[in-house]
C-alpha positions in Angstrom: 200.0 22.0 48.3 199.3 20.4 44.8 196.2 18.0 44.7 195.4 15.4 42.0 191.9 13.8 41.9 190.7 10.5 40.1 186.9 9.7 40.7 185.7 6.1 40.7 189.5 5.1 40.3 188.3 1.2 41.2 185.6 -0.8 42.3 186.2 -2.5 45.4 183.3 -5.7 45.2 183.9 -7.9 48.4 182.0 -9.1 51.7 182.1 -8.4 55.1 180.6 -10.0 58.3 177.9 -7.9 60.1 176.1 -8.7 63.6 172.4 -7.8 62.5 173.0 -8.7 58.5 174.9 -11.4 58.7 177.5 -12.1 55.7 176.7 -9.1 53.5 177.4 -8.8 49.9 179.1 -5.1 49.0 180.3 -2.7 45.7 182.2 0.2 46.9 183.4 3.1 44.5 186.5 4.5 45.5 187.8 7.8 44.7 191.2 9.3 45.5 192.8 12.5 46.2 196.7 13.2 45.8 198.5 15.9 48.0 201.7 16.6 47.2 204.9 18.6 45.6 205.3 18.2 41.7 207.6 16.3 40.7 210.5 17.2 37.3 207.1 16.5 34.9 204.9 19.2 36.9 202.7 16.8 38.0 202.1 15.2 41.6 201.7 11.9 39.9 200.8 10.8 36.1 197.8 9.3 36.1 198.4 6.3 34.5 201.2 5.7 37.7 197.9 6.4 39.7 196.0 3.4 38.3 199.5 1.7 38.1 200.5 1.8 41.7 197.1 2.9 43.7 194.2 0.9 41.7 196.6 -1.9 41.8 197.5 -1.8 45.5 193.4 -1.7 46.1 192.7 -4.6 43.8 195.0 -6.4 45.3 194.2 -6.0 49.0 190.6 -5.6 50.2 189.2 -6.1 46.5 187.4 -9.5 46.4 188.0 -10.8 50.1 185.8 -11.0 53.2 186.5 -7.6 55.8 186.8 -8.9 59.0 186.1 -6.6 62.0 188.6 -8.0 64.5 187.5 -5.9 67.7 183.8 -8.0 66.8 182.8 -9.7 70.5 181.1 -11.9 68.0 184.3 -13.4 66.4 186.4 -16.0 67.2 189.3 -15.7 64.9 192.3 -18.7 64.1 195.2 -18.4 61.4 197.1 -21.5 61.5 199.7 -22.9 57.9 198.7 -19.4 56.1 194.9 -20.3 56.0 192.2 -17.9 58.3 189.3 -19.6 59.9 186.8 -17.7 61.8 182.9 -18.2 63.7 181.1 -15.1 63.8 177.7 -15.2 65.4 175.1 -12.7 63.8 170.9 -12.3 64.5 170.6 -15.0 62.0 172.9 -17.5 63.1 176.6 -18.8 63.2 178.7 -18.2 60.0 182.0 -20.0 59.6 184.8 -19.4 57.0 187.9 -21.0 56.3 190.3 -19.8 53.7 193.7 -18.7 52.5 194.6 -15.5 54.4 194.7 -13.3 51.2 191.1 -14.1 50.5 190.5 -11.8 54.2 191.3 -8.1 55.1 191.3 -7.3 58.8 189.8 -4.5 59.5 190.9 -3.0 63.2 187.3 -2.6 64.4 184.1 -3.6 65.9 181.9 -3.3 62.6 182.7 -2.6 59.4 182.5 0.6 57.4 184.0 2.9 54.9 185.8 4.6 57.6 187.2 1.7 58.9 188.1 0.5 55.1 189.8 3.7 54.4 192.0 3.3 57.6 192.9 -0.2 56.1 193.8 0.9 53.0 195.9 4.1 53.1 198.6 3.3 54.4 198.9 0.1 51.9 198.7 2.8 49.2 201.2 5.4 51.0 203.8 2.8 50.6 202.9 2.4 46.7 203.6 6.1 46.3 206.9 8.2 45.3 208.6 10.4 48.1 206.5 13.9 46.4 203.1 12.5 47.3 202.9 13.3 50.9 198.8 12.2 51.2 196.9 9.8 49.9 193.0 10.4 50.7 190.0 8.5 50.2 186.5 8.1 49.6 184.7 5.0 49.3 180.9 5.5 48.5 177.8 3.6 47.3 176.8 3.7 43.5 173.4 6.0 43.3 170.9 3.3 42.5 167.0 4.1 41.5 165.0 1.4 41.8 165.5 -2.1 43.2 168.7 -3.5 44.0 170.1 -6.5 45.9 173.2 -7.6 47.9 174.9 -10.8 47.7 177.8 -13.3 48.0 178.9 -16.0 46.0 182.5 -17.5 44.9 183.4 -19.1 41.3 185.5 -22.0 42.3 186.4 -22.2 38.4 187.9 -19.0 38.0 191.7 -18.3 38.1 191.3 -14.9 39.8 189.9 -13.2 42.8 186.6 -14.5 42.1 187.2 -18.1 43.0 187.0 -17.2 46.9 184.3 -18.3 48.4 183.2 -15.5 50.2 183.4 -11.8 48.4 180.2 -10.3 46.9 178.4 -7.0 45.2 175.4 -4.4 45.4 174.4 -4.8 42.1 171.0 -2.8 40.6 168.5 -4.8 38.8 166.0 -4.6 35.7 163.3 -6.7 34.6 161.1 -6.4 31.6 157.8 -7.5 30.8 157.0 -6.9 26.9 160.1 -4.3 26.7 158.2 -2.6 29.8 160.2 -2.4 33.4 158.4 -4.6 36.2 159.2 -2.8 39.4 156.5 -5.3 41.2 158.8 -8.1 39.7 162.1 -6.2 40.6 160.8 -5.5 44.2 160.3 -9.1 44.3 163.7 -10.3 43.9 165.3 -7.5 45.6 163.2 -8.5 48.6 164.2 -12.3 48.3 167.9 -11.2 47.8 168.3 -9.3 50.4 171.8 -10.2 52.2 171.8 -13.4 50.7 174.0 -16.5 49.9 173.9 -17.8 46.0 175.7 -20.8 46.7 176.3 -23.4 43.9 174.5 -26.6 44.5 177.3 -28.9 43.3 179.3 -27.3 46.2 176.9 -28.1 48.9 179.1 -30.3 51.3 176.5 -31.2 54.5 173.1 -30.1 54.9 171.9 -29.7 59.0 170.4 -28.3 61.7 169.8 -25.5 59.8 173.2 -24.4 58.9 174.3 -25.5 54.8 178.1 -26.2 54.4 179.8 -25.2 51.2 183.6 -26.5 50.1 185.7 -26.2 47.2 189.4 -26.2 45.8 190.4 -23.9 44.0 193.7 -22.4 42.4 194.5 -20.5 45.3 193.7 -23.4 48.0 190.5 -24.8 50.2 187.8 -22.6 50.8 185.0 -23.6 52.8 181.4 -21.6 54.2 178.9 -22.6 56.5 175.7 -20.2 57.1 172.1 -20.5 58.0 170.3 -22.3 55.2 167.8 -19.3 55.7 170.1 -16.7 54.2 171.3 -19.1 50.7 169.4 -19.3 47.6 171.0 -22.4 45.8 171.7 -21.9 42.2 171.9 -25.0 39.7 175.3 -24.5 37.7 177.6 -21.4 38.2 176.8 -18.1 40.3 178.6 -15.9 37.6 176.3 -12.8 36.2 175.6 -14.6 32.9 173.8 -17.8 34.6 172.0 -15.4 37.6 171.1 -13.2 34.5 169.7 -16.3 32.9 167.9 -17.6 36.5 166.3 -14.0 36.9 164.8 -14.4 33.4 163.0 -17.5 34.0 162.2 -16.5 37.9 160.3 -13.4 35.5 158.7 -16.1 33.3 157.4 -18.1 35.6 155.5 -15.2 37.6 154.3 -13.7 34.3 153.3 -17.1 32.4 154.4 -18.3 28.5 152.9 -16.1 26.4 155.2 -12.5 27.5 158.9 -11.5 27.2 160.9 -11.1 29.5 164.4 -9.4 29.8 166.6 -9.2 32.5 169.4 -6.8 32.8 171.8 -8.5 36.0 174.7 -6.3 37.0 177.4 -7.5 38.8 178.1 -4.9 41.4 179.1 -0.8 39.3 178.6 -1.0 35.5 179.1 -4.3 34.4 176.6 -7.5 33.9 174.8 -9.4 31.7 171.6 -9.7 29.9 169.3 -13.0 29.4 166.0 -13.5 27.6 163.1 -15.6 27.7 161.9 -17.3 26.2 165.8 -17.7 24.9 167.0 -18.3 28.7 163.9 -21.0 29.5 
């Protein structure tokens, strides 16, 4: 049988619900085999139908929502009037999420994994395919990062796309220079206070207590709200897009290192793509 392969085909940057992490922040590369009979071009699919159909039935499923695992004894899962609301008890408290369903993907198990993502997505993409193309396979893997890196989750209310949801997140790496020289102590840092965490927007902060922070918004596709230990949340003054984190790393830098150095921070958001801030520009 005739196999076609694309590698890194998409980026699939969302969040999931964990029992020891809590609400975790994730970048998966997926790549994707073909198996199939050629078709009247002598190919098993044209690889701009592969991006087409496949990248776009990824995008538009699990990309940029929160995977739930369903068979979790620590969820308690409600869909009522097309919006999802869930409780999911982790090690570091309660976390609660209400939503529009398409800002979820249920995924039929007890954790969450690349397995369990794969069995989630194929056969959404099997459907997307012509009659010829008689396997879809996939592999969903971390980027190779070395050095310091960080997971979190955040939501843009302002933005017209996926990003608005409240809950969806990335693995992104990280770089910080001192006088044009890398700071791992300073990367280490951040990576370390980062961990797994929340970058919630102030100006969304709805209640404060009892050790849990609340977070609503409306946004284009509808209500989304969040409620997590305050623990796991770094609040951010302004926006949580990579320009304005790129900018809060650059003066987080400054302030450890004092006035007279500069500092550049290079802030990816999740594989590839990011931003870079200065100081004493960003100050």
């Amino acid at each position: 049988m005739n196999c076609l392969f694309v590698e890194q085909l998409t980026v699939i940057d969302c969040a999931y619900l964990d029992a020891t992490r809590g609400l975790v922040g994730e970048s998966w590369i997926v790549d994707v085999e073909l198996y199939g009979d050629l078709d009247e071009q002598s190919m098993v699919l044209d690889f701009g139908e592969v991006k087409r159909r496949i990248k776009r039935a990824i995008d538009g499923s699990a990309d940029h929502t929160l995977l739930i695992p369903t068979r979790s004894p620590e969820l308690r899962l409600e869909t009522a009037d097309g919006y999802t609301q869930l409780a999911f008890r982790s090690a570091h408290g309660t976390i609660e999420h209400r939503s529009p369903e398409l800002a979820v993907s249920r995924i039929d198990a007890d954790t969450v994994s690349p397995e369990g993502l794969i069995a989630y997505l194929q056969p959404r993409l099997q459907a997307v395919v012509p009659a010829n193309v008689a396997e879809v396979r996939l592999a969903i893997r971390n980027e190779r990062i070395d050095g310091a890196h960080y997971q979190y989750v955040h939501g843009l209310k302002k933005h017209a796309g996926q990003c608005q949801r409240i809950a969806h997140g990335h693995r992104s790496r990280l770089e910080v220079r001192i006088d044009g020289r890398r700071s791992q102590e300073l990367e280490a840092a951040l990576a370390t206070r980062w961990a797994d965490i929340y970058l919630g927007t102030r100006e969304d902060v709805l209640s404060q207590a009892n050790g849990q922070i609340l977070f609503g918004y409306d946004a284009p596709e509808g209500r989304f709200e969040l409620s997590l230990p305050q623990s796991r949340v770094e609040l951010i003054e302004g926006d949580t897009t990579v320009e304005c984190l790129a900018g809060w790393i650059a003066r987080y830098a400054a302030a450890n290192v004092g006035p007279d150095h500069v500092v550049q921070a290079r802030a990816y958001e999740g594989v590839m793509k990011g931003a870079i801030a200065s100081c004493p520009k960003a100050c």
